[in-house]
N, C-alpha and C positions, 0 to 999 in steps of 0.2 A: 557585638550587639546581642541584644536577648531575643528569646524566640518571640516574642509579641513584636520587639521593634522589626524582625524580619518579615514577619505577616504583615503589618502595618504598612511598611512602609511598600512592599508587593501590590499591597491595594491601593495604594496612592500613588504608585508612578509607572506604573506595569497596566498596561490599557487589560481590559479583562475581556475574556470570551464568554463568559457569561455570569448567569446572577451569583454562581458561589465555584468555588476549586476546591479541589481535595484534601487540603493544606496537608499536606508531604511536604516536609523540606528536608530534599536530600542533604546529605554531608558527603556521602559513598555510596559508592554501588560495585558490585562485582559478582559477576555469574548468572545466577536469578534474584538476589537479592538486592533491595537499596535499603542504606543505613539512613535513618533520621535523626535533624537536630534532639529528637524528643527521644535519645536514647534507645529505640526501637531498629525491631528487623523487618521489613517486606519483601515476601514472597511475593515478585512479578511473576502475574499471568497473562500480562499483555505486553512486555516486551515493546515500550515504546510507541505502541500502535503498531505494530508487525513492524518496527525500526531497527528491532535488535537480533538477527537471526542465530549468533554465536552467544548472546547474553550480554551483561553490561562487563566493558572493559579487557576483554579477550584478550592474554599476553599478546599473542601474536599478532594482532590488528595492533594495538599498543605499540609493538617494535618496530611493524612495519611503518606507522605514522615517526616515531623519533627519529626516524632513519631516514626519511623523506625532509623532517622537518632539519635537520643536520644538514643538507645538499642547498635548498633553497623553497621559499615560501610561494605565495601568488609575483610573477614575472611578468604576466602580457594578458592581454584580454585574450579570449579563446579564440582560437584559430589561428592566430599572428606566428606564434613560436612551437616549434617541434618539441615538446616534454615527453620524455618518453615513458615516464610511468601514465601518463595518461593514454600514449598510444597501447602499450601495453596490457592497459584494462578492456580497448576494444578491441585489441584483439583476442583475449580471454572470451570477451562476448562473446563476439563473432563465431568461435569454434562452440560455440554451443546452442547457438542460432541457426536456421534454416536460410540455405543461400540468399535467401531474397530478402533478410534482414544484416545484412553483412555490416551494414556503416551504421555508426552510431550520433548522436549529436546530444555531449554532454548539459546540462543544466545543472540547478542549485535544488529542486522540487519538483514535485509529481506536477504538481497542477504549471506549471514551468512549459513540460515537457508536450503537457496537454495541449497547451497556446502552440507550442511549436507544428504539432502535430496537427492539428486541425489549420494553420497556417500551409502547412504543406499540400494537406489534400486540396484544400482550396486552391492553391498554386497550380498543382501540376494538372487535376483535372479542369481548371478553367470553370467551373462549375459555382452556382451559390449557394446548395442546401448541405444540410448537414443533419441526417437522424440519429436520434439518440433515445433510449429508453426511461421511460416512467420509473420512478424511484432509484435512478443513476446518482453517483454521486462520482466527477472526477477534479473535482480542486476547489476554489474559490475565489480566483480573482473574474474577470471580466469573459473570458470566452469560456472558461471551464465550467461559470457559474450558467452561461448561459446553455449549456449540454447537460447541466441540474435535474432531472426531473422527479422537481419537487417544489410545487409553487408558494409554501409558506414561507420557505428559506429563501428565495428570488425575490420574491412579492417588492420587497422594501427596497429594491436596487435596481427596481424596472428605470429607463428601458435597457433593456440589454442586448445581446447581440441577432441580430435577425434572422430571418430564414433556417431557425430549427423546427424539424416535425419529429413527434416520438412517438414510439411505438411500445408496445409491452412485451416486454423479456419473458419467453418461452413461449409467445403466441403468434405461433407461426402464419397464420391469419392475418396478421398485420403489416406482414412483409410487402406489400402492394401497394405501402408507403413509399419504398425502396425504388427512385423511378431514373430517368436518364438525364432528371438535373440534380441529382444526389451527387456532390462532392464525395462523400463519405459516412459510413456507417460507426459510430464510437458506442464501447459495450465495455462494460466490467467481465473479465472474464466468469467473475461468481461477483455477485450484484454484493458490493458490503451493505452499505449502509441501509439498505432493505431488507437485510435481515439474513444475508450470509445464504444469498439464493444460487442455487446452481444452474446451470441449462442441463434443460432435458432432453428427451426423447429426439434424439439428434439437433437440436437449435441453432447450435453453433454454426453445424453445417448448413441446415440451409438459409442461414444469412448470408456465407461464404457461398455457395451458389448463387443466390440471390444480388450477391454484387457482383457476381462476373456475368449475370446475364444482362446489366444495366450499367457497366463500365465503371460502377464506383469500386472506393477504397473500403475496405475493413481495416478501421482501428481497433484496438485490444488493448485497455486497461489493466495493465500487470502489477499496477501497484501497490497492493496487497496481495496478488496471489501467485506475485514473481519470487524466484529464488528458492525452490526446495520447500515452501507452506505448505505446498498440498500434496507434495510429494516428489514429482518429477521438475525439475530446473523452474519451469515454466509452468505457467496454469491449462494454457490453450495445447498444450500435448497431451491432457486428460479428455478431450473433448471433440477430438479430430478437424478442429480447423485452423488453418495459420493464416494470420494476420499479413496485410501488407506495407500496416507502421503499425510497428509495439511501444508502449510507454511503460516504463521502470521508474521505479521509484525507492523509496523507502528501505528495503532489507537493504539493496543493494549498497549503500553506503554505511552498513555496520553500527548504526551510529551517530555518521556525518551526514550533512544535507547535501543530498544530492537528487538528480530525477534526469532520466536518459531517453528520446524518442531513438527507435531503430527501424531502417528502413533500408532500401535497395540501392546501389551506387546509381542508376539511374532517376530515381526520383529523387535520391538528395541530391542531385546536380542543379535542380532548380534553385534551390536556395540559393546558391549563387548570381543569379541572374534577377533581379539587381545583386550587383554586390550588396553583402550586407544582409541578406534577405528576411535572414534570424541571424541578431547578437547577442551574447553575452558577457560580461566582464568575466564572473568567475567560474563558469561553466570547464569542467574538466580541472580545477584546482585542484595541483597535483596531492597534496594533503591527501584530502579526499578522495582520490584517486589510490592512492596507494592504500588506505584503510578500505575502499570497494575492491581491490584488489586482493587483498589478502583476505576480506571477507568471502570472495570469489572460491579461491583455492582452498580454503578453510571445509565449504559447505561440500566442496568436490572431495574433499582427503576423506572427510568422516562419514560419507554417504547421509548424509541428514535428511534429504528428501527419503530414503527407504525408513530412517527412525520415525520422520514425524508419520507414517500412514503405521508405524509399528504403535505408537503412542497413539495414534487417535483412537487406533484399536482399544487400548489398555484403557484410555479414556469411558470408551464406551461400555464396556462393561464392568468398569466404578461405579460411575457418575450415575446412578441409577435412583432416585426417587420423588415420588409422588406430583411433587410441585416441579420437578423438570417435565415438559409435559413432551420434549423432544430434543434432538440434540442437531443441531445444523451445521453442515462446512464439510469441508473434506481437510484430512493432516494435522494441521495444528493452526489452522483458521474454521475455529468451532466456537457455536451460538448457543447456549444452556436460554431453550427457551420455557420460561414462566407465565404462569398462567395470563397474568395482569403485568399492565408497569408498575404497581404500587409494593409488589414481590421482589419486582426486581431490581427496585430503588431502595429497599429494605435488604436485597442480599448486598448488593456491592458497596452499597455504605456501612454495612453490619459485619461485611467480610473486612474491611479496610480499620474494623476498630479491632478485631482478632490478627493484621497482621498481612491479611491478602488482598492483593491490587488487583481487582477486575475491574470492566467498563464497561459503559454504554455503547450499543451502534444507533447511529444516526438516524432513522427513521423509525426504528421499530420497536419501539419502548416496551416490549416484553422479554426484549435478547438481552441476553450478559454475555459479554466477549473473551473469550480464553484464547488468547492468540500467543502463550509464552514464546522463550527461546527458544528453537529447535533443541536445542544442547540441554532442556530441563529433562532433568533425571527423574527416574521411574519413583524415588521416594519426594522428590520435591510435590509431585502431582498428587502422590499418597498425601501429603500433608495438605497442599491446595483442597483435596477432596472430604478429608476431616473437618476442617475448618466449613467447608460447605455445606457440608451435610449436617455440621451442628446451628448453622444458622438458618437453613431451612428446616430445621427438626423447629427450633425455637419458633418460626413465622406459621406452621403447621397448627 
């Protein structure tokens, strides 16, 4: 088919996310680059949406999946039959997890893992509320949206799930929300989709105080700033508080769709009880399982989390002009922010005809997202940065 009949027919049988796409049509990908039907090169600098932590197509995620794929494919729904590349992967987690995240409970998706997760608090503490923060963003389907805060994106899909109260991220003030019919406390470790916010001035902690004075859970959204983004394995090691169910997503599966809640052998006992309590069909697909795997070991052999805080360095003292008016995220989850969205709908469309792939974050229409490979090299970013700096010189 011709490149039109592939667009064409995209827009007529492919439900769209919104009014326009970026019309990329891969052919190839490999490293930081995707090849297009339209004979072109793109420099990825977002990496899938922080999906691709080794870059596209990694020999060794590559051999580890042929080699999986060689033995056998999906066998049983999850939990039925012992596979051992899956047990395998939790237990890689696990050693890299704090005791009281020891068990893991595979999915296919972040926002997956979220349901399961907010299913559990609610289980084990017997409780019905559930606080979450103004400008959170943890999935999309029905309880994830309803943990949203952000009521234009909601709005159209009311009613939704009940007894959520939010509160505001880094205002410690507002923790008196926090009471003793709070099932659970769910947080972005670094808030994406509002604009790549950090906690400050201890926050973390005293939410994590603040649920053990009041018997609830703290959840911790890791799914974007899980797996070596910001530096160390995890996000919530930057910030001194751990979680009592973490939800993983995205890097972790290299790639493949996946999303994993983690939690303590005693609270995932509940899910048991009814049987059934949380299912999945392909949850723990060994496939998948063995490409999170060797994406695992991969990020551990080459120390990536000490390159991306090396790079974000390198970054910062590049990325240096006028119209950047700051630069946000920790590692290699960083927000070039612009004065206006009209800058920054002009940089990432304007970089995308020169060659380079950046993105929008989800509520904050002045951020451009640079989330590349961990694995992007010190000249790929050199070129990312030319390319930048001549399309802001032009919008200048």
């Amino acid at each position: 088919m011709s490149i039109k009949d592939y667009k064409s027919l995209f827009r007529q049988r492919l439900i769209q996310t919104g009014p326009e796409d970026m019309g990329v049509e891969p052919v190839g990908a490999e490293g930081s680059f995707i090849y297009g039907r339209d004979g072109r090169r793109y420099l990825d600098m977002v990496a899938g949406v922080s999906a691709l932590p080794l870059g596209h197509r990694p020999p060794e995620v590559e051999a580890a999946v042929r080699r999986q794929l060689a033995r056998y494919w999906h066998v049983m729904v999850y939990g039925e039959f012992i596979q051992d590349v899956s047990v395998e992967l939790a237990e890689e987690l696990a050693s890299l997890l704090p005791g009281n995240l020891s068990k893991m409970y595979p999915v296919n998706s972040g926002t997956e893992a979220v349901e399961a997760a907010l299913k559990l608090a609610k289980r084990y503490t017997g409780r019905p509320k559930i606080v979450a923060a103004v400008h959170s963003y943890h999935g999309n389907t029905q309880g994830s949206m309803s943990v949203m805060g952000y009521e234009p994106r909601k709005r159209p899909f009311v009613p939704l799930i009940p007894g959520v109260d939010f509160i505001r991220f880094n205002r410690k003030e507002d923790l008196d929300k926090i009471t003793d019919r709070t099932a659970a406390v769910i947080l972005e470790t670094i808030q994406g989709g509002a604009g790549f916010i950090e906690p400050r001035d201890g926050y973390l902690e005293a939410v994590r105080v603040r649920c053990d004075q009041t018997g609830s859970l703290l959840i911790l959204d890791e799914i974007q700033t899980g797996f070596a983004r910001t530096g160390p394995m995890f996000g919530f090691e930057n910030y001194g508080a751990v979680p009592d169910i973490l939800v993983t997503g995205k890097a972790l599966g290299g790639g493949f769709p996946i999303g994993a809640l983690h939690t303590s052998a005693e609270m995932a006992e509940v899910l048991r009880r009814p049987p059934m309590g949380h299912i999945t069909t392909f949850g723990g697909h060994p496939v998948v399982a063995a490409a999170a795997l060797e994406t695992l070991r991969q990020i551990r052999k080459r120390d990536l989390g000490a390159a991306a805080l090396d790079k974000e360095a390198y970054i910062r003292s590049r990325f240096r002009h006028p119209l950047i008016r700051e630069i946000r995220g920790r590692g290699l989850m960083l927000a070039l922010m612009m004065p206006d969205k009209a800058t920054a709908d002009k940089l990432i469309l304007q970089a995308l005809e020169h060659g380079l792939i950046l993105f929008w974050l989800l509520y904050e229409p002045r951020a451009v997202r640079l989330t590349p490979p961990l694995t992007v090299s010190y000249e790929e970013i050199d070129m990312a940065w030319e390319i930048i700096r001549k399309v802001l010189d032009s919008i200048s």
